[in-house]
Every structure is written in C-alpha cells, then in structure tokens.
VOSE-941641 format. One record per residue (C-alpha): residue number from 0; residue in three letters; x, y, z. Coordinates in steps of 0.25 Angstrom, whole numbers, padded with zeros to 4 digits. Example, Ala and Ser with C-alpha at 12.3 -4.5 7.8 and 13.67 -1.06 7.14 Angstrom:
2
<rec><n>0</n><res>ALA</res><X>0049</X><Y>-0018</Y><Z>0031</Z></rec>
<rec><n>1</n><res>SER</res><X>0055</X><Y>-0004</Y><Z>0029</Z></rec>
# end
This chain:
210
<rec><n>0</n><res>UNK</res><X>0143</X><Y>0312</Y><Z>-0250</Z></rec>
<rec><n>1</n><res>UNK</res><X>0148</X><Y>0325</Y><Z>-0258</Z></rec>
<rec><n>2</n><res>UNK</res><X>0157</X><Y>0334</Y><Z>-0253</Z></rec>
<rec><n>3</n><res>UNK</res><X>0154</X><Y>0348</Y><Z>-0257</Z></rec>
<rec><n>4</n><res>UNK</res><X>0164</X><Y>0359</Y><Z>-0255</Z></rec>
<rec><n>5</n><res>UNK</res><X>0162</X><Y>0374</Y><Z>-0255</Z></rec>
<rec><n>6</n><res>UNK</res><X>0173</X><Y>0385</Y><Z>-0257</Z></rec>
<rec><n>7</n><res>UNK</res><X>0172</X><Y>0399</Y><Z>-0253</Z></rec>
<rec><n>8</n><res>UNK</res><X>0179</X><Y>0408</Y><Z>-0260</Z></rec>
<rec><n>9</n><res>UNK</res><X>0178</X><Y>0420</Y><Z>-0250</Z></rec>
<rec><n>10</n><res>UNK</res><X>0188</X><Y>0426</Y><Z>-0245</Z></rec>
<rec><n>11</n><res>UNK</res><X>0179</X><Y>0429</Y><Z>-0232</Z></rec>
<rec><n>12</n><res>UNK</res><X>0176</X><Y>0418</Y><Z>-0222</Z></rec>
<rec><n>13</n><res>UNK</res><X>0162</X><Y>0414</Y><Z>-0221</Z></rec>
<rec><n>14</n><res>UNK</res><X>0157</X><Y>0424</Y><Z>-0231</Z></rec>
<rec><n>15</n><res>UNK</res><X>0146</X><Y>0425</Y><Z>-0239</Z></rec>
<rec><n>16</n><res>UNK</res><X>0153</X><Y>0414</Y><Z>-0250</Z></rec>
<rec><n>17</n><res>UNK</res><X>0157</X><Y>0404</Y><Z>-0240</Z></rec>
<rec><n>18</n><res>UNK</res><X>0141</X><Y>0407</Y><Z>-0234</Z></rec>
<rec><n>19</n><res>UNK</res><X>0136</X><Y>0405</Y><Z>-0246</Z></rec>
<rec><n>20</n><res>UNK</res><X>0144</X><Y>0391</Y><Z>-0251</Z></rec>
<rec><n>21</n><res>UNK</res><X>0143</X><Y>0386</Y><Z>-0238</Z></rec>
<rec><n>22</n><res>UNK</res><X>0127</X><Y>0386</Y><Z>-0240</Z></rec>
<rec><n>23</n><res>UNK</res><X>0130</X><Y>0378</Y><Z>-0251</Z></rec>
<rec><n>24</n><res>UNK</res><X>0137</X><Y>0368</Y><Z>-0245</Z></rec>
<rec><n>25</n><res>UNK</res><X>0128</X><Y>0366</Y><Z>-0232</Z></rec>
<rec><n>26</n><res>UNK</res><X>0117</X><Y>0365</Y><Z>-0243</Z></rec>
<rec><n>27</n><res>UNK</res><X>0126</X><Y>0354</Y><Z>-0250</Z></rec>
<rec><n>28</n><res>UNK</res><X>0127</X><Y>0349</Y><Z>-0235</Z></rec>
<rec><n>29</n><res>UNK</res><X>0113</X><Y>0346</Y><Z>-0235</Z></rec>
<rec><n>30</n><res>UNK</res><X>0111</X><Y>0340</Y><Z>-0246</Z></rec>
<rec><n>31</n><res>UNK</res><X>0123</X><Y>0330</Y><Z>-0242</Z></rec>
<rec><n>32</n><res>UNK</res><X>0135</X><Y>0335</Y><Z>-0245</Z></rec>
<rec><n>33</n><res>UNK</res><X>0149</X><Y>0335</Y><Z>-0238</Z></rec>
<rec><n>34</n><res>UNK</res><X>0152</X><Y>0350</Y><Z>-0238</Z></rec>
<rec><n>35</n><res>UNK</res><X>0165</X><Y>0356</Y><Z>-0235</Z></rec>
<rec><n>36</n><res>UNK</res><X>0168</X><Y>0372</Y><Z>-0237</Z></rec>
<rec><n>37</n><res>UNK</res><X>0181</X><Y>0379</Y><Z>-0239</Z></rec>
<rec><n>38</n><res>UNK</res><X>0182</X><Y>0394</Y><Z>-0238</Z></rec>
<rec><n>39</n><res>UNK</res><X>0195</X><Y>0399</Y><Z>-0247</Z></rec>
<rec><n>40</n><res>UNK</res><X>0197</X><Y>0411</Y><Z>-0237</Z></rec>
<rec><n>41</n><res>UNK</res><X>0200</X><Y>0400</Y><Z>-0228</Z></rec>
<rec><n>42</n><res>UNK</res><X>0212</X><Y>0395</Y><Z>-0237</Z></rec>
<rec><n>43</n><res>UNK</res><X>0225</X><Y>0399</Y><Z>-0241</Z></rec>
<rec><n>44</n><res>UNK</res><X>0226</X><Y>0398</Y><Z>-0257</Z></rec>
<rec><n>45</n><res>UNK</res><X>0236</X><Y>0405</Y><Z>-0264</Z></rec>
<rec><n>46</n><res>UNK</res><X>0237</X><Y>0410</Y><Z>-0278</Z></rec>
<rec><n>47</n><res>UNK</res><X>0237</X><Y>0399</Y><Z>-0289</Z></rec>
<rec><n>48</n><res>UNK</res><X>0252</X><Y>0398</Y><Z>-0293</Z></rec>
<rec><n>49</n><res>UNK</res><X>0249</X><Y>0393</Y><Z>-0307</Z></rec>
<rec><n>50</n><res>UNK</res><X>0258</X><Y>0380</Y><Z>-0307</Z></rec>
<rec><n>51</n><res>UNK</res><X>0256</X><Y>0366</Y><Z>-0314</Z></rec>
<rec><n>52</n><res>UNK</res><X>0258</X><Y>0359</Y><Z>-0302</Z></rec>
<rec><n>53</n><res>UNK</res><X>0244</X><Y>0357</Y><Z>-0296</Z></rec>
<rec><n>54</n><res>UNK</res><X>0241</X><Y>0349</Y><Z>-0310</Z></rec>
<rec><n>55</n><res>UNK</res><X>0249</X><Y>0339</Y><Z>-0306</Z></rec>
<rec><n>56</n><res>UNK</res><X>0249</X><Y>0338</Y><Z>-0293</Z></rec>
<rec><n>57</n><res>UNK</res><X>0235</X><Y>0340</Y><Z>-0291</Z></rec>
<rec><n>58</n><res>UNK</res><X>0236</X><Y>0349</Y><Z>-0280</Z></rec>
<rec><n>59</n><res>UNK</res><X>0240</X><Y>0364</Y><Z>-0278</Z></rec>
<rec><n>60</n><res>UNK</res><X>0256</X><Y>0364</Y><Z>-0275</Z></rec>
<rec><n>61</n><res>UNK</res><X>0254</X><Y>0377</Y><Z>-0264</Z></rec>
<rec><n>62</n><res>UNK</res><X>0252</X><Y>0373</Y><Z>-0251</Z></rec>
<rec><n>63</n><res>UNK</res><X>0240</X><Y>0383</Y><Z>-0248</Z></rec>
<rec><n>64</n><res>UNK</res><X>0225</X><Y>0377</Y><Z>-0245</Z></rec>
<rec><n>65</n><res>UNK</res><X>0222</X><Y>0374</Y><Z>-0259</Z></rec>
<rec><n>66</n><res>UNK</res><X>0225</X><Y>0361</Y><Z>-0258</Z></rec>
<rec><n>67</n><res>UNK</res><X>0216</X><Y>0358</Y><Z>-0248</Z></rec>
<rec><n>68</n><res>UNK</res><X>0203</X><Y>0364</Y><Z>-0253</Z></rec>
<rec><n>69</n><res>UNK</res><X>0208</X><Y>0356</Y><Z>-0267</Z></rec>
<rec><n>70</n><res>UNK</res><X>0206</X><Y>0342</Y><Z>-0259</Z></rec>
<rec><n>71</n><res>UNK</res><X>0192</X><Y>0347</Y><Z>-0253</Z></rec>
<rec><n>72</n><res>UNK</res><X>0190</X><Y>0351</Y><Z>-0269</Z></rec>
<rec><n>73</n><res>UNK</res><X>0192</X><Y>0336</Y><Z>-0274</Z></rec>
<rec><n>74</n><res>UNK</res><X>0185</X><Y>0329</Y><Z>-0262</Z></rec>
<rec><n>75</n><res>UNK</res><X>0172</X><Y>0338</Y><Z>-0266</Z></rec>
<rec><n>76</n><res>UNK</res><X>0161</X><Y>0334</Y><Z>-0276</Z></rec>
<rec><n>77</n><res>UNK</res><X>0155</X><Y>0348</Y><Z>-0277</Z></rec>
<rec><n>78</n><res>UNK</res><X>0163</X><Y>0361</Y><Z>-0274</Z></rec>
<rec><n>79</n><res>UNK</res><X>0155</X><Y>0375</Y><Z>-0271</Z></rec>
<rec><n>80</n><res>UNK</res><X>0164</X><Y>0388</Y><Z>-0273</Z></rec>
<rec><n>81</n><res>UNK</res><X>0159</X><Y>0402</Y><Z>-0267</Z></rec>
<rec><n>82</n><res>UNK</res><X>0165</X><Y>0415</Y><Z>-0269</Z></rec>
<rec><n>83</n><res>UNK</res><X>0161</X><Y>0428</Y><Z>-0266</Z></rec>
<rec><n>84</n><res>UNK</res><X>0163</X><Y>0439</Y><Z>-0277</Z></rec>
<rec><n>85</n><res>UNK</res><X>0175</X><Y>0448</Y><Z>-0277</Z></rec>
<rec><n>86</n><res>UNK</res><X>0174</X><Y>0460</Y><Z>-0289</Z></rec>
<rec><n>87</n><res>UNK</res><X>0165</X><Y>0450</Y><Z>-0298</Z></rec>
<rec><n>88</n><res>UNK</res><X>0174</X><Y>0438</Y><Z>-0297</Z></rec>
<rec><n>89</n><res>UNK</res><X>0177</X><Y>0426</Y><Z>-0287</Z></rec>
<rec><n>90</n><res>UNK</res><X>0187</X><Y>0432</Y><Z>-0274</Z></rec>
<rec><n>91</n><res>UNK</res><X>0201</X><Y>0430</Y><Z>-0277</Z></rec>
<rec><n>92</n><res>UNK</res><X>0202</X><Y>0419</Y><Z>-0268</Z></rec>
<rec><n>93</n><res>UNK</res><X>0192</X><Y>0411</Y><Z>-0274</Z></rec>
<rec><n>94</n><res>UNK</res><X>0198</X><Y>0413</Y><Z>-0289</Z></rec>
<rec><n>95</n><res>UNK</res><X>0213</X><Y>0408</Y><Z>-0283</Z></rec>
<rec><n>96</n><res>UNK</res><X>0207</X><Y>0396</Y><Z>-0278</Z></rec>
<rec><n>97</n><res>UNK</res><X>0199</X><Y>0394</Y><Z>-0292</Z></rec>
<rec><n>98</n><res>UNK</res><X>0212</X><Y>0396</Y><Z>-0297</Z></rec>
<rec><n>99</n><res>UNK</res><X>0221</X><Y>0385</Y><Z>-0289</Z></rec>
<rec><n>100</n><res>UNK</res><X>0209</X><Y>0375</Y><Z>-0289</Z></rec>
<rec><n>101</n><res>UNK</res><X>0207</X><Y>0378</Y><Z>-0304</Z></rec>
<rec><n>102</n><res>UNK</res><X>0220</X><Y>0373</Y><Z>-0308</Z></rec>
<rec><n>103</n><res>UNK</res><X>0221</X><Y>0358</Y><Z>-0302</Z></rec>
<rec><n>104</n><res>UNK</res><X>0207</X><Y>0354</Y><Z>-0294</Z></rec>
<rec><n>105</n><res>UNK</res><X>0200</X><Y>0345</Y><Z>-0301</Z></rec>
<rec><n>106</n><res>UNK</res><X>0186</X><Y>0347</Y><Z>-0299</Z></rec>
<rec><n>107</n><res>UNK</res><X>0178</X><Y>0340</Y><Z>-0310</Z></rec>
<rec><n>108</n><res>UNK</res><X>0166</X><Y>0335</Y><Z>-0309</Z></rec>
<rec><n>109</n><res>UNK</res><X>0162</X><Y>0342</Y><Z>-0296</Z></rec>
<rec><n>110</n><res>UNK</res><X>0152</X><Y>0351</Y><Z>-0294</Z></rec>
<rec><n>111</n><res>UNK</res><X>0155</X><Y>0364</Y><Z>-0292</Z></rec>
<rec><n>112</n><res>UNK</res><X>0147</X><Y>0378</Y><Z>-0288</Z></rec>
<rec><n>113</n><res>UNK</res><X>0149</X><Y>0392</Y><Z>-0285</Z></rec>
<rec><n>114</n><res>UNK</res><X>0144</X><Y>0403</Y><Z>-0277</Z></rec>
<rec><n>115</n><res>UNK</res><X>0147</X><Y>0418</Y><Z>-0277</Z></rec>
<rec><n>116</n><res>UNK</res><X>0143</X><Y>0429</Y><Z>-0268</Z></rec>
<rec><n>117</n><res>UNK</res><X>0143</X><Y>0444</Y><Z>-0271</Z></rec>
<rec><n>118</n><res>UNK</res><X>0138</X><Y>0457</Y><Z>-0265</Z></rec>
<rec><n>119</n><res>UNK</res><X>0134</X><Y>0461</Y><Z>-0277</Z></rec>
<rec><n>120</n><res>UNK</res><X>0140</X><Y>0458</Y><Z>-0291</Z></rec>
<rec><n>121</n><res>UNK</res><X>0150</X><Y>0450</Y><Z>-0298</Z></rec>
<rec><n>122</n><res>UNK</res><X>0144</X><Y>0434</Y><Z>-0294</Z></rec>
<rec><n>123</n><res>UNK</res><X>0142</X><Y>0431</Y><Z>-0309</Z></rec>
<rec><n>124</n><res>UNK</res><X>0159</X><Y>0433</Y><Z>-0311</Z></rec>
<rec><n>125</n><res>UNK</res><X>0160</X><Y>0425</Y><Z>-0299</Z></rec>
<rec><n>126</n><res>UNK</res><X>0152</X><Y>0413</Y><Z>-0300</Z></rec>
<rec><n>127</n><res>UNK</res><X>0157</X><Y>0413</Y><Z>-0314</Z></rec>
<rec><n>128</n><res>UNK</res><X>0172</X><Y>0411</Y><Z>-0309</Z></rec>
<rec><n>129</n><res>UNK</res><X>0167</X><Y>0401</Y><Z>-0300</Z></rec>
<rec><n>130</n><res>UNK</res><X>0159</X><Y>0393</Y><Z>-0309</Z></rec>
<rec><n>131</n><res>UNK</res><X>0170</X><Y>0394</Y><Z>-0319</Z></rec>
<rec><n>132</n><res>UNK</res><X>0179</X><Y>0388</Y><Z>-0311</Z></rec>
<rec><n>133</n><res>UNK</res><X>0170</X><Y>0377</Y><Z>-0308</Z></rec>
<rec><n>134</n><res>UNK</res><X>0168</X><Y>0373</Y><Z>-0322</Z></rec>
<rec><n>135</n><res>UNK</res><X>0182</X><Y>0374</Y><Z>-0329</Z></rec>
<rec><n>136</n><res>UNK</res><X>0184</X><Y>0364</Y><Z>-0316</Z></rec>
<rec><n>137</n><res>UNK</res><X>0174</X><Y>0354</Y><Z>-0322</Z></rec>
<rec><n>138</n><res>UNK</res><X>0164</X><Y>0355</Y><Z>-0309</Z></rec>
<rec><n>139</n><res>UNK</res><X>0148</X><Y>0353</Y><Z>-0312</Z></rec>
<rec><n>140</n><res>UNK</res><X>0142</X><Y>0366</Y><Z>-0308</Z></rec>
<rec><n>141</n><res>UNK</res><X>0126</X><Y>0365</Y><Z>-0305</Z></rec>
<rec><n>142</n><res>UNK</res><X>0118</X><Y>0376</Y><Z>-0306</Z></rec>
<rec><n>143</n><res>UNK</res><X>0107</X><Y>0382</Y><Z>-0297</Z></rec>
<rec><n>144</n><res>UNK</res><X>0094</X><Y>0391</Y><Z>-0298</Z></rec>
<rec><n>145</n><res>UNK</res><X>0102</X><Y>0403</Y><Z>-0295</Z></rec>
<rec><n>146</n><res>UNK</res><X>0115</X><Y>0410</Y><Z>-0296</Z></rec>
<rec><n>147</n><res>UNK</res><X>0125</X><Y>0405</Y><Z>-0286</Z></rec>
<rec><n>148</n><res>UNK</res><X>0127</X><Y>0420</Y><Z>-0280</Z></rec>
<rec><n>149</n><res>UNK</res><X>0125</X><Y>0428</Y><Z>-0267</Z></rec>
<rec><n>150</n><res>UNK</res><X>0125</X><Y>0442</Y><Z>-0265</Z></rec>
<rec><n>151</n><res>UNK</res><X>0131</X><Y>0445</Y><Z>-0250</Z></rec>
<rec><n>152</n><res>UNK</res><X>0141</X><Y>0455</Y><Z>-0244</Z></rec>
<rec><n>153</n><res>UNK</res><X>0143</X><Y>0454</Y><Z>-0230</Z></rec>
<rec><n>154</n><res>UNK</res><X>0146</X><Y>0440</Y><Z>-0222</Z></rec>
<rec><n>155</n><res>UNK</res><X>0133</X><Y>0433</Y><Z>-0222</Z></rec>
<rec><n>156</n><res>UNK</res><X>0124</X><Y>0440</Y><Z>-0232</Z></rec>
<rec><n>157</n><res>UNK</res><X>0124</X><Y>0430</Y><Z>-0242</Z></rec>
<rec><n>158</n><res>UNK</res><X>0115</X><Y>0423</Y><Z>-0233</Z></rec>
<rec><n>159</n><res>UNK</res><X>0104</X><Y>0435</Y><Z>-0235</Z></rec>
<rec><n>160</n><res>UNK</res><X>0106</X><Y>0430</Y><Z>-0251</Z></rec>
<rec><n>161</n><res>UNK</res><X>0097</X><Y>0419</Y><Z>-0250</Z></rec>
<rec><n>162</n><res>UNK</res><X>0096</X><Y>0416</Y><Z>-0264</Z></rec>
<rec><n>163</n><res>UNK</res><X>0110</X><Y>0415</Y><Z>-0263</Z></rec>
<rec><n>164</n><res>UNK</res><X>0110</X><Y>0405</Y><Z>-0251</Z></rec>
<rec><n>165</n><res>UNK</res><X>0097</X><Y>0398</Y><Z>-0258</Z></rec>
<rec><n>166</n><res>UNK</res><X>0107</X><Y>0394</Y><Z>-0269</Z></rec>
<rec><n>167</n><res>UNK</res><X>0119</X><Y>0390</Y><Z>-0262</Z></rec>
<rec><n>168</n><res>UNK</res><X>0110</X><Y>0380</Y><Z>-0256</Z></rec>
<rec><n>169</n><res>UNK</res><X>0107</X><Y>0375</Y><Z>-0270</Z></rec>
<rec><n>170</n><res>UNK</res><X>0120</X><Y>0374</Y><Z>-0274</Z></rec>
<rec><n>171</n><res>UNK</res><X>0125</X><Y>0367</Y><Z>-0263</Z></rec>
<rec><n>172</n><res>UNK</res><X>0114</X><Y>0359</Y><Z>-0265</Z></rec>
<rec><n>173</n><res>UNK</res><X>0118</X><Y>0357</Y><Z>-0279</Z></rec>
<rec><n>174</n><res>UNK</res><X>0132</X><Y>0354</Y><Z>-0278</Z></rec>
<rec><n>175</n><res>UNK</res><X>0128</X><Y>0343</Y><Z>-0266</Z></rec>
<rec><n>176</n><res>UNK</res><X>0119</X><Y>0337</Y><Z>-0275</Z></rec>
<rec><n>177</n><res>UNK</res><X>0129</X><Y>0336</Y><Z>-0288</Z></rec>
<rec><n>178</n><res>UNK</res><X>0141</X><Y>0333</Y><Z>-0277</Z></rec>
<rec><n>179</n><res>UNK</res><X>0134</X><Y>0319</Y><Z>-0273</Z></rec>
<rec><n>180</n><res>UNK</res><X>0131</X><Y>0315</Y><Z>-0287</Z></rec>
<rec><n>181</n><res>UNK</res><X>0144</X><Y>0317</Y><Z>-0291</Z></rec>
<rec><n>182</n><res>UNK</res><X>0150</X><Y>0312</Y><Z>-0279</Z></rec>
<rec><n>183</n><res>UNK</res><X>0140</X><Y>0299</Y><Z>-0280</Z></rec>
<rec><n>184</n><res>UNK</res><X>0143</X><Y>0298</Y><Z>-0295</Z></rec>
<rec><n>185</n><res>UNK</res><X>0157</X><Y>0305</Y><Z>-0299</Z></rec>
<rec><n>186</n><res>UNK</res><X>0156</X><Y>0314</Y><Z>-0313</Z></rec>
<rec><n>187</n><res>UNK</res><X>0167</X><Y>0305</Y><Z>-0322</Z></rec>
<rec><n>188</n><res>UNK</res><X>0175</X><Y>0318</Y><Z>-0324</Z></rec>
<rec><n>189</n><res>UNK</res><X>0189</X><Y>0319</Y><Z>-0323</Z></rec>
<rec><n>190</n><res>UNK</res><X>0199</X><Y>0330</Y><Z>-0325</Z></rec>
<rec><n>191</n><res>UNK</res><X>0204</X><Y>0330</Y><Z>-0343</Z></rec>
<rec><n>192</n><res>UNK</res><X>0216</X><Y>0339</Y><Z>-0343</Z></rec>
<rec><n>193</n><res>UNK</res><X>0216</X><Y>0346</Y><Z>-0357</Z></rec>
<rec><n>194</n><res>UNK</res><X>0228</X><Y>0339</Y><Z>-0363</Z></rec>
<rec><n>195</n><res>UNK</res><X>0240</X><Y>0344</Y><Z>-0365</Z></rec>
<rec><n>196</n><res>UNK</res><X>0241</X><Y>0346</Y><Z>-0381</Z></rec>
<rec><n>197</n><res>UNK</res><X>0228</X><Y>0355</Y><Z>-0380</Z></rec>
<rec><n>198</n><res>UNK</res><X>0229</X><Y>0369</Y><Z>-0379</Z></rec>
<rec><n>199</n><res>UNK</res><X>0225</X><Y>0383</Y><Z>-0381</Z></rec>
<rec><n>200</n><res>UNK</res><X>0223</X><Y>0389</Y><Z>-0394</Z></rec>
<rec><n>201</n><res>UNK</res><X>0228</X><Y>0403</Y><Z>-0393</Z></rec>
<rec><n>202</n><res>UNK</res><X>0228</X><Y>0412</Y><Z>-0406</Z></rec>
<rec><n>203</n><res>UNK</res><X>0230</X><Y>0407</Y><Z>-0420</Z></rec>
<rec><n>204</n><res>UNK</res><X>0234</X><Y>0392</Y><Z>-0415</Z></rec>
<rec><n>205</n><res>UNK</res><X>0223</X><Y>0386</Y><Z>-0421</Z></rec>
<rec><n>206</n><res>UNK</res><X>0224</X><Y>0389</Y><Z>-0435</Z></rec>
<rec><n>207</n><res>UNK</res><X>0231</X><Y>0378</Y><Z>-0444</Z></rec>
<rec><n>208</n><res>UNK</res><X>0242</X><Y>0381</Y><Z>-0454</Z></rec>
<rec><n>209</n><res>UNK</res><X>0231</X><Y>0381</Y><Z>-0465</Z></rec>
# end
C-alpha cells in the first residue's frame, strides 16, 4: 500500500491550507492510500544553520523536529505540500523548512504536489516556490485540469471554494494513484551528486588562452 503525506505549511492550525491538503489526502484515502499529515505550526524548526554536516550524516545535526518529519519524508512514496500565501510568496515557515529539507532529504523519484490558498493574489509566486522545490528535488509532479489554488480568508472558507476542493480531490487522487505504482514498481532513480571537479563558470573562465 502507499503512504502519502501532506504538509501544512500554515502557521495557523487547521486553517484553510491544512483544510485544503487534508482533502487531498482523505481523497488519497479513498483510493487506497496510507495518509498521514503533518502541520509545521505543530513543529519546532529552526532556522537552517548552513553546515556540511547533514551531507554526511544524513540527517540535520540540531535537535528540533525536523528530523522526524525527515523519516516520515523517506517512508512516503508521494508527498502533498500546502501553504497559504503571505505578500505573494510561501509563509516564512514553509520556505525554512524547504530550506532545511532542501539541503539533505532525498526525495527522488517521489511524487510530489502543491497547493496554495490566497485571499486574493500572489498563488502564482507561491505555487511556483513550491513547485520548484519539488523539481530541483527530482519528485514527479502530475498535473490536473485546474490550477491547484484556493481563495479563502477566514477559518473554513476555502470550503465555499469548490473548485478549489473539487481539485484537491483530484490531486489526491493523483498522487494516490502514482504513489501505488511507484510503490508497486520502484522508479530506478538514485541520488548523482555532481562531482567534485565540476564547477561554476563565473566571468571570463571559459575562455582559452587562444
């Protein structure tokens, strides 16, 4: 069976984001799926401290509750990240913990989607942050019939958006469905560091002495 996790990024329990991602996963649910849902206000994450460490170790050396969530990460075959949007971006908790997993999680091969909610404006910038992340991570991010995006500003409106709930569904769905094939038939993907003699070009580097 998959496992299919979905991470609030609100920094307001059960908001209209952790609403909105949990509709995903009870859709997952449905279609089979072992679901489990994390909300970051829940969790204690520090700021990224920008050492080397984690890259051996393979885990975070602070002892906060990113570590945890880290575990829940690798266990998961498809990964559902929320965020509601704060001056046309992802909340600064979301983007601290996009920070800390970004620099050691591995998370190739899994499938991965986002959803934003915004009272108005600014889920294009988000969802792009969050769909980014995914990608440079090497998850396999499906796509859906409409933009995953809700509009919603007091607890409990994004339930009157029901396009927007109509496509959380799907999504869940989705990533259920990709989820069991990939946990049925594992994608052959594994990590390729770049090597160490590759590098940055910067200026006029690349020019040869003739």
């Amino acid at each position: 069976m998959a496992r299919v996790l979905g991470i609030s990024g609100s920094n307001r329990q059960g908001g209209n984001t952790s609403i909105l991602v949990e509709t995903a996963l009870h859709a997952a649910e449905e279609f089979g799926a072992d679901i489990d849902f994390i909300e970051i206000a829940d969790v204690e994450i520090n700021p990224c401290k920008h050492g080397l460490e984690c890259y051996e170790l393979g885990k975070c050396i602070q002892n906060d509750g990113l570590n945890p969530i880290i575990e829940k990460m690798s266990e998961a075959q498809g990964i559902i990240f929320g965020s509601p949007v704060h001056y046309a971006s992802v909340t600064s908790q979301m983007k601290n913990f996009m920070d800390r997993v970004g620099r050691f999680a591995h998370l190739e091969g899994k499938i991965g989607a986002a959803l934003v909610v915004a009272r108005k404006s600014g889920t294009d910038t988000a969802l792009n942050q969050l769909i980014f992340f995914m990608l440079v991570k090497e998850m396999i991010v499906p796509g859906g019939v409409s933009w995953p995006v809700g509009f919603a500003m007091n607890v409990g409106d994004i339930r009157s958006d029901m396009e927007a709930m109509r496509m959380a569904e799907q999504m869940g769905k989705r990533v259920a469905a990709l989820s069991d094939t990939v946990a049925k038939l594992p994608v052959p993907w594994h990590y390729e560091p770049r090597s160490p003699d590759e590098k940055a070009r910067f200026g006029d580097e690349w020019r040869t002495s003739d």
